[in-house]
C-alpha positions in Angstrom: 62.1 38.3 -97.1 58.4 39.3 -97.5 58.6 41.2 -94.6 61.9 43.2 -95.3 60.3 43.7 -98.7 57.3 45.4 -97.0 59.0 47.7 -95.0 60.9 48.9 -98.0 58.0 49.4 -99.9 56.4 50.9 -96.6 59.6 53.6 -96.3 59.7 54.3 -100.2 56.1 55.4 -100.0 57.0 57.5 -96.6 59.5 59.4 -98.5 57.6 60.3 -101.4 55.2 61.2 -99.0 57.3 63.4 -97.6 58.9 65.0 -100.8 55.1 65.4 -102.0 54.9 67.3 -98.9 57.7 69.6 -99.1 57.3 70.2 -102.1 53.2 71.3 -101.9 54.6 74.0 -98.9 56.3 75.5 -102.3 53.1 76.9 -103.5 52.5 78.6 -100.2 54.7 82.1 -100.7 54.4 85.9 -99.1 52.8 86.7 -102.2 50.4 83.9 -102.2 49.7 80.6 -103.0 51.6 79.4 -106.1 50.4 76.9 -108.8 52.0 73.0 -107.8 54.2 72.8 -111.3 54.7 76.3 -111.4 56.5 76.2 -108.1 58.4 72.9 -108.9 59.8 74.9 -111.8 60.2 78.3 -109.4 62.1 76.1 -107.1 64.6 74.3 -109.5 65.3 77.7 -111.0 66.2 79.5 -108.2 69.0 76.5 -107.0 70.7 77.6 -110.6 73.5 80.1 -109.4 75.5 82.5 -111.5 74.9 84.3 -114.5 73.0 82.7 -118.1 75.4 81.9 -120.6 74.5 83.6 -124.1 76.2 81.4 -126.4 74.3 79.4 -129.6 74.9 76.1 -127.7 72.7 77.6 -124.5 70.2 79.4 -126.7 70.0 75.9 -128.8 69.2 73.9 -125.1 67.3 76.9 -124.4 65.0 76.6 -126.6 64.1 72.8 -126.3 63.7 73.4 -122.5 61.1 75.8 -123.8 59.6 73.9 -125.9 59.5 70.9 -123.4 57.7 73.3 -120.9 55.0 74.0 -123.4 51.7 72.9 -122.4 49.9 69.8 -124.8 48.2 72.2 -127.5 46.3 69.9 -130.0 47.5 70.3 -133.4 44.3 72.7 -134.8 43.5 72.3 -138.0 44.7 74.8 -141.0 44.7 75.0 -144.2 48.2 75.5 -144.9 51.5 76.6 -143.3 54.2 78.4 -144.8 58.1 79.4 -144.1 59.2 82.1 -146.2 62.2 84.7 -145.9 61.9 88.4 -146.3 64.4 90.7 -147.7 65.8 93.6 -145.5 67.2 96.9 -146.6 70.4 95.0 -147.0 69.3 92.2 -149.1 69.6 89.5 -145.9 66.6 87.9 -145.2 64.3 87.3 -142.4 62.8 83.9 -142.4 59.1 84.0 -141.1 56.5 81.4 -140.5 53.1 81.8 -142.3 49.7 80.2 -140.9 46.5 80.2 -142.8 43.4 79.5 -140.7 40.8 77.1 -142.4 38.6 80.2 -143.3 37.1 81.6 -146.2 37.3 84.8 -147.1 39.7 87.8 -146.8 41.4 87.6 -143.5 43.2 90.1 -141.0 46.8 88.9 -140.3 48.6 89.2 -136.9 52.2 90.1 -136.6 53.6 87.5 -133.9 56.8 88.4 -132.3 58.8 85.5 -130.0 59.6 85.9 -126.3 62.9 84.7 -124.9 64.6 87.5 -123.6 65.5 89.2 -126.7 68.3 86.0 -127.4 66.4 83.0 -127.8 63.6 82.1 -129.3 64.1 81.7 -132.7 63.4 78.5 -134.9 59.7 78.6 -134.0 59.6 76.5 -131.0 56.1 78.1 -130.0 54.7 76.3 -133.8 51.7 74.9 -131.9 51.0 77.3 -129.5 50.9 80.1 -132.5 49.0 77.1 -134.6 45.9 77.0 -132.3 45.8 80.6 -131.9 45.9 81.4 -135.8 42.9 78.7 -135.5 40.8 80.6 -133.0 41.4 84.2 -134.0 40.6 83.1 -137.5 43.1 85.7 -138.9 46.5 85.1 -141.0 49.7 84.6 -138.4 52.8 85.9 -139.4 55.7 84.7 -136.9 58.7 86.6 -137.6 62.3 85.0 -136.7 64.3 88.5 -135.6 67.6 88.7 -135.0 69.1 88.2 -131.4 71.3 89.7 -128.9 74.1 89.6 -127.6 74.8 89.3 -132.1 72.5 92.0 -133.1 71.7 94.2 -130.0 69.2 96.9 -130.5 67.5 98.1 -132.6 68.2 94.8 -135.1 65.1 93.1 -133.5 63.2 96.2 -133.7 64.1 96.5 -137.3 63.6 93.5 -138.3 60.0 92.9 -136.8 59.3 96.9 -138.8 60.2 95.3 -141.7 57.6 92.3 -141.5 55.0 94.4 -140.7 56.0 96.8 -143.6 56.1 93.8 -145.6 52.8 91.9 -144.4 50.7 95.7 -145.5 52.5 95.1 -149.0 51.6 91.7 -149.2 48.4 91.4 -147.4 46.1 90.8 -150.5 48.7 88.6 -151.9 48.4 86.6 -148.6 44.4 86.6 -148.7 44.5 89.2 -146.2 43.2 92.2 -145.1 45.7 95.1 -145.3 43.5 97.8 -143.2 43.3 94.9 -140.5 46.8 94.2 -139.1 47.2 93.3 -135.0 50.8 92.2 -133.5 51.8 90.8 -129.9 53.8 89.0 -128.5 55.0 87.6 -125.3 57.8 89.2 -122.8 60.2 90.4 -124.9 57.8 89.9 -127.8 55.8 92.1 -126.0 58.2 94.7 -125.6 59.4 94.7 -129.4 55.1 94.5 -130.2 54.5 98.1 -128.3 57.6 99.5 -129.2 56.9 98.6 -132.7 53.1 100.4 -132.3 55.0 103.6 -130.9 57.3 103.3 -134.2 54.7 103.0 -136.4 52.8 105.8 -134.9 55.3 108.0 -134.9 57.0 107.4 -138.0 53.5 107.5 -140.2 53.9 103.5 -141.1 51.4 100.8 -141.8 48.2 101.4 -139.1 48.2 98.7 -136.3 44.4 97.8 -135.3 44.9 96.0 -132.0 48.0 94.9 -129.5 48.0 91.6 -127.4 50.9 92.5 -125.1 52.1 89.0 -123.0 53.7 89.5 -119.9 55.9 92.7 -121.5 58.7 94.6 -120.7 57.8 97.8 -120.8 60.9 99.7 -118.9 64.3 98.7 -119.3 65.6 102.0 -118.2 66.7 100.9 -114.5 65.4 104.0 -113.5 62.0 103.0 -111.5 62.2 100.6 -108.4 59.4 98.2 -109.0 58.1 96.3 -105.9 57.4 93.3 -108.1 61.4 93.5 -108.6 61.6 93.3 -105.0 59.5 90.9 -104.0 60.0 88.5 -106.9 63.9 88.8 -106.7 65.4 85.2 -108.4 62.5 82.7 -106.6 59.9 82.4 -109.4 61.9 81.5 -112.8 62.2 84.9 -114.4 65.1 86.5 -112.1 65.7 89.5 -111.7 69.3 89.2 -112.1 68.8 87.4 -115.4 66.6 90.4 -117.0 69.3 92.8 -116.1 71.9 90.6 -117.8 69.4 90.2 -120.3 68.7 93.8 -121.3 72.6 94.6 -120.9 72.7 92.0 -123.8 69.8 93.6 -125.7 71.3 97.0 -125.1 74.8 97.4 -124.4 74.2 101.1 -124.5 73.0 102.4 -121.0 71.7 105.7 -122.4 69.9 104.2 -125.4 67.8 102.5 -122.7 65.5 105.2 -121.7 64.2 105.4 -125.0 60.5 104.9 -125.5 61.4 102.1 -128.2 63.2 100.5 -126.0 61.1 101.5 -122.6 57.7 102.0 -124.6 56.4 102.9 -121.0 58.8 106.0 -120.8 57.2 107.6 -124.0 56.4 111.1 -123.8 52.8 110.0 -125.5 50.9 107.3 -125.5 47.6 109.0 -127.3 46.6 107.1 -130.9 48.2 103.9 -130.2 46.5 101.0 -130.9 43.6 99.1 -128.4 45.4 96.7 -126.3 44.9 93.3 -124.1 47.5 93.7 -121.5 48.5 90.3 -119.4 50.3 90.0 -116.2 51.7 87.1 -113.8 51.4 87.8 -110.0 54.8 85.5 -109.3 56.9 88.1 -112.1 59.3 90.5 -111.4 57.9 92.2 -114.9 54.4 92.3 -113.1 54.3 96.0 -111.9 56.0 97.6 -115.5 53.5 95.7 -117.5 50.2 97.1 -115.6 51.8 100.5 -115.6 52.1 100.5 -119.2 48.4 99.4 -119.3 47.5 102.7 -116.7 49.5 105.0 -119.3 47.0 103.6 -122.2 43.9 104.0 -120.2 45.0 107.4 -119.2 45.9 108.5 -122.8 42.4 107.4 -123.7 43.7 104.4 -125.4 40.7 101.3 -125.0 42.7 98.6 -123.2 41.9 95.4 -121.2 44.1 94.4 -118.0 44.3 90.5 -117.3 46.3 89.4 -114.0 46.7 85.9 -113.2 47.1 85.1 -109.7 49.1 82.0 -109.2 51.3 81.8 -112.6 54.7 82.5 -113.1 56.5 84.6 -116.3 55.1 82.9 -119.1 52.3 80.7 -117.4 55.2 78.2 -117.4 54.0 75.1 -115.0 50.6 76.6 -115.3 49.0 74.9 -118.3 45.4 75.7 -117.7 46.4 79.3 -117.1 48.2 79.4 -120.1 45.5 77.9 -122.7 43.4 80.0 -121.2 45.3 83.0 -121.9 45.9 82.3 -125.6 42.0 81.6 -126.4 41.1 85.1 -124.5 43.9 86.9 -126.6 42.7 85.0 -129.4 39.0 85.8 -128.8 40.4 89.5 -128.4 42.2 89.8 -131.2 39.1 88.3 -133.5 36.6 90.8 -132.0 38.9 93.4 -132.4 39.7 92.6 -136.3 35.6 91.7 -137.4 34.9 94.0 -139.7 
């Protein structure tokens, strides 16, 4: 019995061998080498067939798998934390989370805008994550809970993040902030509604913007570029390329409202007197190649911007937790230096 009990613990620790094996050759791509975790999740994503379903119960398990992915963020300390609601034109509300840094003095706020694809997202599952960066930046965080698609396709999310910023300048001194030292961002499509709300405010003559952390954005939805990291990216690495198209058809059922700049921020006739900008990218992203030509169009508009790639990380820095971290203390560290008066 001993011995038959040896050679089953002898072939159990062969086959994890082996699936430890397979599943290390993961990481090694045309593209380059992948991080471990990040290619676990590449790899169980691309065995999911067929198209996402857009319904409240899938944006509900959505969002815990999201918030399951998250990295360990210790809980920073702050002095207080807030959820509020905003009013709209229409007398609906917005609801918003508030963070207040343990800092005296008059702070700058940040505008924080969601990712998830312009339909999920919402009931702050990112709390820590946006916690620890209120902490570091030292500056007043305002998330903002916008409505989603396929319910309220564009411009409702648009609109609704205009109208927090509209109301953070009206409240700043009522918050113990700064009102001439307001920054937004976001991440992905939180990105994307972040610059085109800077090209909205610029435009339209609304409350100055001081600084822009754009997150792995979506920059073109227009369908009209071919984009290598479209290509080579395809449905292996998470974010699939099939699944942003079916996700931008749900943001904007409209196909000729998609060439507009505040939509496609990176189609914009003019990029000049927008705001400085930390623009991040993900080698293993199909949104890779739109987000570093958004950051060429600042440069060459004479807009100060910074350009971060990370080599081995997936959309989001999912499965990448170092990576990750790592990101939100630079944009953090960004956004502070950016906002010192």
């Amino acid at each position: 019995m001993i011995r038959a009990l040896g050679f089953t613990v002898l072939g159990l620790a062969v086959l994890i061998l082996v699936a430890v094996g397979i599943s290390y050759s993961w990481t090694f791509t045309p593209l380059g080498r992948l991080d471990y975790r990040a290619a676990l999740i590449a790899k169980l994503a691309s065995w999911q067939n067929g198209p996402m379903e857009m319904t409240p119960e899938a944006r509900r398990t959505a969002n815990k798998y999201t918030a399951l992915a998250l990295p360990d963020v210790p809980k920073a300390p702050l002095a207080r934390i807030e959820d509020r609601e905003i009013s709209r034109p229409d007398g609906t509300e917005i609801p918003v989370r508030i963070y207040w840094p343990d800092v005296p003095g008059r702070l700058p706020l940040y505008l924080d805008i969601h990712g998830g694809g312009w339909w999920m997202g919402d009931g702050f599952p990112f709390c820590d994550v946006t916690r620890s960066f209120a902490a570091q930046a030292e500056v007043i965080v305002i998330s903002v809970d916008y409505r989603l698609a396929p319910e309220h396709p564009y411009p409702a999310a648009l609109d609704d993040c205009h109208t927090a910023l509209v109301w953070i300048r009206e409240n700043a001194v009522a918050l113990g902030g700064d009102p001439e030292r307001i920054a937004v961002g976001g991440g992905s499509a939180g990105g994307n509604l972040a610059a085109a709300l800077a090209l909205r405010v610029r435009d339209e003559g609304g409350p100055k913007i001081s600084f822009q952390f754009l997150n792995v954005p979506a920059t073109d939805l227009s369908g009209t570029k071919q984009w290598p990291s479209y290509r080579e990216a395809g449905d292996d690495y998470m974010l699939k390329v099939s699944g942003v198209q079916q996700m931008i058809a749900a943001y904007v059922p409209d196909p000729t409202l998609r060439s507009n700049p505040y939509v496609s921020p990176l189609l914009a006739q003019d990029h000049k007197g927008l705001p400085p900008a930390l623009v991040v990218t993900a080698l293993f992203d199909p949104l890779r190649d739109q987000g570093e030509a958004y950051a060429r169009k600042l440069a060459e508009a004479g807009v100060p911007v910074r350009l971060h790639r990370e080599e081995g990380a997936i959309h989001g820095f999912l499965g990448s937790p170092d990576r990750f971290l790592s990101i939100n203390a630079m944009a953090a560290e960004a956004v502070r230096e950016a906002l010192r008066r």
